[in-house]
N, C-alpha and C positions, 0 to 999 in steps of 0.2 A: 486091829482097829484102835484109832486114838479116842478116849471119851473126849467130851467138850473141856472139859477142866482140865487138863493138857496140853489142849491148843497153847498156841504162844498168842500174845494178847496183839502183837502186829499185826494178826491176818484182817481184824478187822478194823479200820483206822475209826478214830473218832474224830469227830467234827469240833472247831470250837463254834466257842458261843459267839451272838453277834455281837458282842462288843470287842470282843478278841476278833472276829472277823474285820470287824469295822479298822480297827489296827493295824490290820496283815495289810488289809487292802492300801490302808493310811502310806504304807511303808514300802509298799510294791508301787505305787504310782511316780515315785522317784527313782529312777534307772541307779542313781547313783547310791542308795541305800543300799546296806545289808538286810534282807528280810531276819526277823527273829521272831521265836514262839513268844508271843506273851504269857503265855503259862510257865513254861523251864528256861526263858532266854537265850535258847540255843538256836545257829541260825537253819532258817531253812531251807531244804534241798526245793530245787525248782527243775518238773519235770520238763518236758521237752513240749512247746507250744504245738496246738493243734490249729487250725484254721476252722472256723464255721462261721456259716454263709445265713443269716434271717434280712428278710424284709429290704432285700439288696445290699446290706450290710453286711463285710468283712469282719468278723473278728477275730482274734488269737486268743484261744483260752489253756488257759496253765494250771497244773498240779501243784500246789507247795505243800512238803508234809516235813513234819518233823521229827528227824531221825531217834530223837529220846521217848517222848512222850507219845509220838505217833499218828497226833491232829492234824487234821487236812484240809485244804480248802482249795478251792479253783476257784479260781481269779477270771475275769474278763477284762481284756484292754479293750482301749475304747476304738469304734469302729473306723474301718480305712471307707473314708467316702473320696479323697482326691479334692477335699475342700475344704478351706479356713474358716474357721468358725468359733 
């Protein structure tokens, strides 16, 4: 059996704060950016978009963690209505 103080510190990711979120989000809303951690500047991996469905609303929501430091955040894009707005 492993004790906790063993563990590798990956298994459980940490969150950044919300201004570092505020950031990621900042950087994720342009397709054409590279996401990067604001914490170690390293860029981040971007998991594989999922689909969910509220209130008739389409969304895509994505994993972005970072492979050094290990902070994570799910992102929502903004909903598929089929309308300009």
């Amino acid at each position: 059996m492993v004790s906790q103080d063993e563990w590798p510190s990956s298994d459980t990711p940490t969150v950044f704060s919300r201004e570092e979120a505020a950031q990621v989000r900042a950087m994720a809303s342009n397709p054409d950016n590279v996401v990067v951690c604001p914490r170690c500047d390293e860029a981040l991996t971007v998991g594989p978009g999922v689909y969910h469905q509220r209130h008739g609303k389409r969304y895509m929501i994505r994993a972005l963690a970072c492979p050094v430091c290990h902070r994570c955040l799910s992102i929502k894009d903004m909903p598929e209505t089929g309308e300009q707005g």
